[in-house]
C-alpha positions as CSV (number, residue, x, y, z in Angstrom):
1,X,-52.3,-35.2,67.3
2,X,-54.2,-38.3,68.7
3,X,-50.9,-40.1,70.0
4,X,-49.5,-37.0,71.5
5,X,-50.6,-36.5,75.5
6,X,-50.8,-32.8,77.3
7,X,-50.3,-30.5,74.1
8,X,-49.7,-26.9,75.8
9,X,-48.6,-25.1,72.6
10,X,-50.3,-25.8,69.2
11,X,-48.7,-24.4,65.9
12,X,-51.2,-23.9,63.0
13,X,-50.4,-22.6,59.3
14,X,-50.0,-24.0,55.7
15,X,-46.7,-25.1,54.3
16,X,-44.8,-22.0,56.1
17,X,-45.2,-23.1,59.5
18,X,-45.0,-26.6,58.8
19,X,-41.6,-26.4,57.9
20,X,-40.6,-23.3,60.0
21,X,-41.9,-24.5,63.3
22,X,-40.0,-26.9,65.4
23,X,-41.8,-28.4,68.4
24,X,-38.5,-30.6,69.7
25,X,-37.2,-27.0,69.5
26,X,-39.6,-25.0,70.8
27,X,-39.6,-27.4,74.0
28,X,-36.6,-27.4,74.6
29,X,-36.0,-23.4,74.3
30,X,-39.0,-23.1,76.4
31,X,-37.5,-24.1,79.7
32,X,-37.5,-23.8,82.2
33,X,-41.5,-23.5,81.5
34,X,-43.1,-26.9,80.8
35,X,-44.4,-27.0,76.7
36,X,-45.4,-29.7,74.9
37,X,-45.8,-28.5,71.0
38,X,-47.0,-29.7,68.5
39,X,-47.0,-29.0,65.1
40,X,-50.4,-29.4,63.1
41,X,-50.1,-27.5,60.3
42,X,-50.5,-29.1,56.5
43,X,-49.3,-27.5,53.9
44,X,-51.5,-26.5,51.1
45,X,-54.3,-25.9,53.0
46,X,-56.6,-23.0,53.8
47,X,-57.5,-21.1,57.3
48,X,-61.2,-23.4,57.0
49,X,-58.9,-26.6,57.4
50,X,-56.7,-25.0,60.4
51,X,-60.2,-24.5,62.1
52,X,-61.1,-27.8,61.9
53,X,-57.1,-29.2,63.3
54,X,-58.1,-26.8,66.1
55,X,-61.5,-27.7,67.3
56,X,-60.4,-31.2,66.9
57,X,-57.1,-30.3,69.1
58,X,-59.5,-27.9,72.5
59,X,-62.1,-31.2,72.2
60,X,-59.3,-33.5,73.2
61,X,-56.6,-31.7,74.5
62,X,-57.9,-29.2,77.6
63,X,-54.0,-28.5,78.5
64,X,-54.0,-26.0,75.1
65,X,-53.1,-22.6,76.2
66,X,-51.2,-21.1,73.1
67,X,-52.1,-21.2,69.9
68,X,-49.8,-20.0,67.3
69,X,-51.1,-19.1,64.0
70,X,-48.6,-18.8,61.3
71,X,-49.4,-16.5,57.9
72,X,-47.8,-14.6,55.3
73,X,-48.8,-11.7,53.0
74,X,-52.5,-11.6,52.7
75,X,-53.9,-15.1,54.5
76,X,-55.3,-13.4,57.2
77,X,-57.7,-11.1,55.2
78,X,-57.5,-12.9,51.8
79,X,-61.2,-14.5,50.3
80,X,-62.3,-17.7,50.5
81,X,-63.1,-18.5,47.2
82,X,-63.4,-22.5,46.9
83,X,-64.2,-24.9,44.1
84,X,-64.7,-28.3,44.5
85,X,-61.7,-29.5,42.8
86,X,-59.3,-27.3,45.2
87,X,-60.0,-30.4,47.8
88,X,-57.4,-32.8,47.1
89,X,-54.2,-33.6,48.8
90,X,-54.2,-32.3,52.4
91,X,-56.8,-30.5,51.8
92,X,-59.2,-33.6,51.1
93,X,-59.2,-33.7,55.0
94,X,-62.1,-30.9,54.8
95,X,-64.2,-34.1,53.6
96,X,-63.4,-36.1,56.2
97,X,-63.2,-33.9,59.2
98,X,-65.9,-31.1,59.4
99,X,-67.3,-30.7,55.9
100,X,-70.0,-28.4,57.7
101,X,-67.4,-25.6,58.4
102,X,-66.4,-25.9,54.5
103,X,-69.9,-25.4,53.7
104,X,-70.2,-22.1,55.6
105,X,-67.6,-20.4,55.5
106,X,-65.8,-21.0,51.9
107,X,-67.7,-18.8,48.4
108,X,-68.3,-21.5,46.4
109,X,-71.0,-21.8,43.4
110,X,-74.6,-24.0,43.9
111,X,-72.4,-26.8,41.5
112,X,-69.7,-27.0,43.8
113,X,-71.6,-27.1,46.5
114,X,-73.4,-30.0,45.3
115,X,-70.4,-32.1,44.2
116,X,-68.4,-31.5,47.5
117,X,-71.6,-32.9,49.9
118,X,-71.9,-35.7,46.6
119,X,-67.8,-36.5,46.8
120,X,-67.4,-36.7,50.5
121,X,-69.8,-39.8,50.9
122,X,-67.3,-41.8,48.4
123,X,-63.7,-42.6,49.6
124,X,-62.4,-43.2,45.3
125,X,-63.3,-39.8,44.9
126,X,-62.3,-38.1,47.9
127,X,-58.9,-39.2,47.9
128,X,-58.8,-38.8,44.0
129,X,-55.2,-36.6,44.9
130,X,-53.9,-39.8,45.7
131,X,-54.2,-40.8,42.2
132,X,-53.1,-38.1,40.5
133,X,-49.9,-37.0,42.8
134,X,-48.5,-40.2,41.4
135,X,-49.4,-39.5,37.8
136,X,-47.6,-36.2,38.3
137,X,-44.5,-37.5,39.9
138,X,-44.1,-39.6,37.0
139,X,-45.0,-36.6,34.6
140,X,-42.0,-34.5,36.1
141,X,-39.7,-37.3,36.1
142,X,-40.2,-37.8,32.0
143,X,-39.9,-34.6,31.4
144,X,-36.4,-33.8,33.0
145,X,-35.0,-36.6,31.0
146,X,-31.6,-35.6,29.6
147,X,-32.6,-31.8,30.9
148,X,-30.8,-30.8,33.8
149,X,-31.9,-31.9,37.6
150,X,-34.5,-29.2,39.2
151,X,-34.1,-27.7,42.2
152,X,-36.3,-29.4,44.8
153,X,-36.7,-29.2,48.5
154,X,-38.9,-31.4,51.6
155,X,-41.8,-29.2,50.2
156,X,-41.4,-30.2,46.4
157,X,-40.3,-28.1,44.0
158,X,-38.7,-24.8,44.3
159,X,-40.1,-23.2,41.3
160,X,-43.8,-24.0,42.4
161,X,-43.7,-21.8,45.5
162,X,-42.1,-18.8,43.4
163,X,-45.5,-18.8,41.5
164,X,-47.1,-18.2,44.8
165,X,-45.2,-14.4,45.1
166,X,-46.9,-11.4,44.0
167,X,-46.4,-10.8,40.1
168,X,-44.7,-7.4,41.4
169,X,-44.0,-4.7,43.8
170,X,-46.6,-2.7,42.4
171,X,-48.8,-5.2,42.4
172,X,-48.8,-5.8,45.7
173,X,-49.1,-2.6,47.3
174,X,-52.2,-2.3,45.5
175,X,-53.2,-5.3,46.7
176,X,-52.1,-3.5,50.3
177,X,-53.9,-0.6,49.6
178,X,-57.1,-2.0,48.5
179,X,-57.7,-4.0,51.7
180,X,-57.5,-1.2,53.6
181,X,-60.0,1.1,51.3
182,X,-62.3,-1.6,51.8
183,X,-62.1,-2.1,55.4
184,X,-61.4,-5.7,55.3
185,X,-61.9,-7.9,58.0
186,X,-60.3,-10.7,59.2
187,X,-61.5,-13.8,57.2
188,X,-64.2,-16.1,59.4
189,X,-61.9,-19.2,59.8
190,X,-59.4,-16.7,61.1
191,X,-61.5,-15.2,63.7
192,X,-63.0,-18.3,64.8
193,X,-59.9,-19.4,65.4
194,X,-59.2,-16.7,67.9
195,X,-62.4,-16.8,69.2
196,X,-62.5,-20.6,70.4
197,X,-59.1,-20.5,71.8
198,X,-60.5,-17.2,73.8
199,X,-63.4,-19.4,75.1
200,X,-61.1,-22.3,75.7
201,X,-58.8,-20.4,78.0
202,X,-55.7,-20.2,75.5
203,X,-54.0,-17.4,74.3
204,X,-53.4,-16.6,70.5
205,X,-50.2,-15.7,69.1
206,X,-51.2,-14.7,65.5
207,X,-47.5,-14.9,63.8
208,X,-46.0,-12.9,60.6
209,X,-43.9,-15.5,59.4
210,X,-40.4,-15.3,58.6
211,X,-39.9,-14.3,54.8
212,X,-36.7,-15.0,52.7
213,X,-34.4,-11.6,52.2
214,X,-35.8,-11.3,48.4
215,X,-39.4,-11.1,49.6
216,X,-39.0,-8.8,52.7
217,X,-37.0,-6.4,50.0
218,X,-39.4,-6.8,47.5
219,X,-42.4,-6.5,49.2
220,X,-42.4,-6.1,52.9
221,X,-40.1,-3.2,52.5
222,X,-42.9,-1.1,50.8
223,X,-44.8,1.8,52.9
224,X,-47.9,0.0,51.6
225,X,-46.9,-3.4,53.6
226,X,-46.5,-1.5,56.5
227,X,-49.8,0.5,56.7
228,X,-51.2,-3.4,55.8
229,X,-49.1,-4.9,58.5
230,X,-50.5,-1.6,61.5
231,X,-54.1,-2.3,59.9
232,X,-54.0,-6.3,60.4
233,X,-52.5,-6.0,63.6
234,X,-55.2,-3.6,64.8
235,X,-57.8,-6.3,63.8
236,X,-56.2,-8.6,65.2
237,X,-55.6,-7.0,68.5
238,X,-59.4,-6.1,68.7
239,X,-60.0,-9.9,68.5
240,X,-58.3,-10.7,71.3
241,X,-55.2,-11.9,69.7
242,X,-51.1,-11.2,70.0
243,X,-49.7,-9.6,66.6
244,X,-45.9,-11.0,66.5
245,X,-44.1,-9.6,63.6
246,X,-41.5,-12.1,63.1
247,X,-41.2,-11.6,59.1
248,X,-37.3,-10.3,59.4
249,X,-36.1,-12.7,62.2
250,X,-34.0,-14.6,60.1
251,X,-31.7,-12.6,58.1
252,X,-29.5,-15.5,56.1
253,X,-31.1,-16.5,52.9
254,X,-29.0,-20.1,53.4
255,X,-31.3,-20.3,56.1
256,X,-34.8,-20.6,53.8
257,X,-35.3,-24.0,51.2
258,X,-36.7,-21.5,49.1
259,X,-38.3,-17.7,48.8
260,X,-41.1,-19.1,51.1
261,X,-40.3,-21.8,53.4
262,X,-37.3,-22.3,56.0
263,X,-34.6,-24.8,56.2
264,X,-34.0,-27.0,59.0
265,X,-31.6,-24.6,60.3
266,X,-33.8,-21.8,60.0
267,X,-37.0,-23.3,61.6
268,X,-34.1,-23.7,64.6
269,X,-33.7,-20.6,65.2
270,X,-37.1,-19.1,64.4
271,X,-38.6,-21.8,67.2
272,X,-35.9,-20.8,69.5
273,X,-36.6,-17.3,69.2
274,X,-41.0,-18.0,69.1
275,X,-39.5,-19.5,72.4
276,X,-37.8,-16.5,73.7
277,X,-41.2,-14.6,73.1
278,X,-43.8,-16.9,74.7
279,X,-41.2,-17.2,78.1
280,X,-40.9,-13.0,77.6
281,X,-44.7,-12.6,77.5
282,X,-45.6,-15.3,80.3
283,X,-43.5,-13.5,82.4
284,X,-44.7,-10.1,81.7
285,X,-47.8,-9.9,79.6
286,X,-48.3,-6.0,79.1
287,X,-44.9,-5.6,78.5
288,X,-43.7,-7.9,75.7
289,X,-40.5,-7.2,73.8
290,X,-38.5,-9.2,71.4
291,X,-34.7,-8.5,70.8
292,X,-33.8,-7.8,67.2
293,X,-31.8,-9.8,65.2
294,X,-28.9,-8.7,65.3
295,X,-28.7,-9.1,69.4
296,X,-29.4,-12.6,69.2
297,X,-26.2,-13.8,67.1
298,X,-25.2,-16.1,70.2
C-alpha cells in the first residue's frame, strides 16, 4: 500500500476478495475512467483488521473515492468474539497496527485482554504464527505419506475452507432468521468503515461476494437468505453505503479454487464486471443497473 501512488479504488475483505479481486483488471475494465486499485485485503482476518488497512489507506492516500468491501454469509452482522490466541498469522497485524481499535471493538474476556496489550510489546510472541505455520506445513506433509496427494489451492487447502460452510441448510436459515428477530445491526468495524470513507469523500460499495454454484443452491437459494440479504441491504443503505449483490455472477464452478474462493479466471471476470458497475454508477448514480449473467457471455 506504501509503494503504490494515487489509489482511487481500494478493495477490502478476508480471503474472498483477496483472491476474487483483481486490481490489473479492474483498471484496465475501468476505462476509459482513470482507477488505480488496489487490493488490501488478507485473508483470515476480521472486519476490526479491514478498519485498520483503511484508516491507514484515507491517512495517506486523499485520491480514495471507492471503497469496496467484500463479504459473504454473515460477516457483516456476525459477533466479534476474540480471544487472544485468534491473533496470529495475518491477523497478528492488529498488534502492530492499531491494537486500540482491537481493544474496543472485539468481546473479549479481562484475560485476553490482558495478554493481547502484554503480547504486543514482544516481537517472539507476536509473530508466534510464524513459528507454528512451519511446524504445521511439516505436520501435513508427514501425514500424507504414502496416502494420496490433497487437494490444495493459492489459499491452502481445499478441505479447510469447506469447514467454514454452514453445517446445513437448516442451519443456516435459522441462523438468517434469528438475525433478523433480533434486529441486528451492522457490526462496529463494518460501520466505521462506511462511516470514514463518508467523511473522507469516498463512496462505499459494500459487495455480496461471488459464491461457488454448491453454496448459492444450498444456501443462498433459501427464502430465509433472501429476507437476510433485503434486511442487510436496508442497513446498509441507511449507512450511506451501495448494496451490490454480486453472489450469482459467476455461474461456472471451474471458475472457483474451491466452494469459497475464485480462480484466476474467475476473479477476471468478477473484476471486469465490479468494473462495469462502478463505470454504470459514475455515470448515473440514481439509476444503477447491472446486466445479468447470462448477457454478459461476450
Amino acid at each position: 500500500m506504501n509503494a503504490t501512488d494515487g489509489i482511487t479504488h481500494l478493495a477490502l475483505g478476508n480471503s474472498l476478495m483477496a483472491a476474487g479481486f483483481s486490481a490489473a483488471a479492474f483498471d484496465r475494465y475501468t476505462k476509459p475512467l482513470r482507477a488505480i486499485a488496489f487490493n488490501a485485503a488478507l485473508g483470515a482476518s476480521d472486519p476490526v483488521e479491514h478498519l485498520m488497512l483503511l484508516r491507514r489507506a484515507l491517512k495517506r492516500d486523499p485520491t480514495v473515492m471507492t471503497v469496496i468491501y467484500g463479504f459473504f454469509d454473515f460477516q457483516l452482522t456476525g459477533p466479534l468474539v476474540a480471544a487472544n490466541s485468534d491473533f496470529i498469522g495475518n491477523r497478528a497485524a492488529s498488534y502492530y497496527l492499531e491494537p486500540e481499535l482491537v481493544l474496543e471493538y472485539s468481546d473479549m474476556s479481562p484475560r485476553d485482554r490482558f495478554d493481547f496489550n502484554l503480547m504486543r510489546h514482544v516481537p517472539l510472541l507476536v509473530e508466534r504464527g510464524t513459528i507454528w505455520e512451519k511446524v504445521e506445513l511439516v505436520r501435513r506433509a508427514m501425514s500424507q505419506l504414502g496416502m494420496p496427494p490433497v487437494a490444495t489451492n493459492r489459499m491452502g487447502q481445499v478441505s479447510d475452507f469447506a469447514m467454514l460452510e454452514a453445517d446445513s441448510p437448516a442451519a443456516f436459515a435459522a441462523r438468517s432468521e434469528r438475525a433478523i428477530a433480533e434486529h441486528a445491526k451492522l457490526s462496529a468495524p463494518i460501520a466505521q468503515i462506511i462511516e470514514q470513507s463518508k467523511q473522507h469523500g469516498a463512496r462505499v460499495v459494500i459487495v455480496e461476494m461471488p459464491m461457488h454454484p454448491y453454496h448459492q443452491r444450498t444456501f443462498y437459494s433459501l427464502p430465509a437468505w433472501s429476507k437476510y440479504r433485503d434486511y442487510v441491504r436496508s442497513l446498509v443503505e441507511q449507512a450511506g453505503g451501495n448494496y451490490l449483490n454480486a453472489s450469482d455472477w459467476i455461474e461456472r464452478a471451474d471458475d472457483f479454487a474451491d466452494h469459497l474462493h475464485l480462480s484466476a479466471a474467475g476473479a477476471d471476470d468478477f473484476s471486469r464486471r465490479l468494473a462495469d458497475y462502478v463505470r454504470a454508477s459514475n455515470a448515473a448514480p440514481s439509476a444503477i443497473s447491472v446486466a445479468p449473467p447470462e448477457s454478459r457471455a461476450n
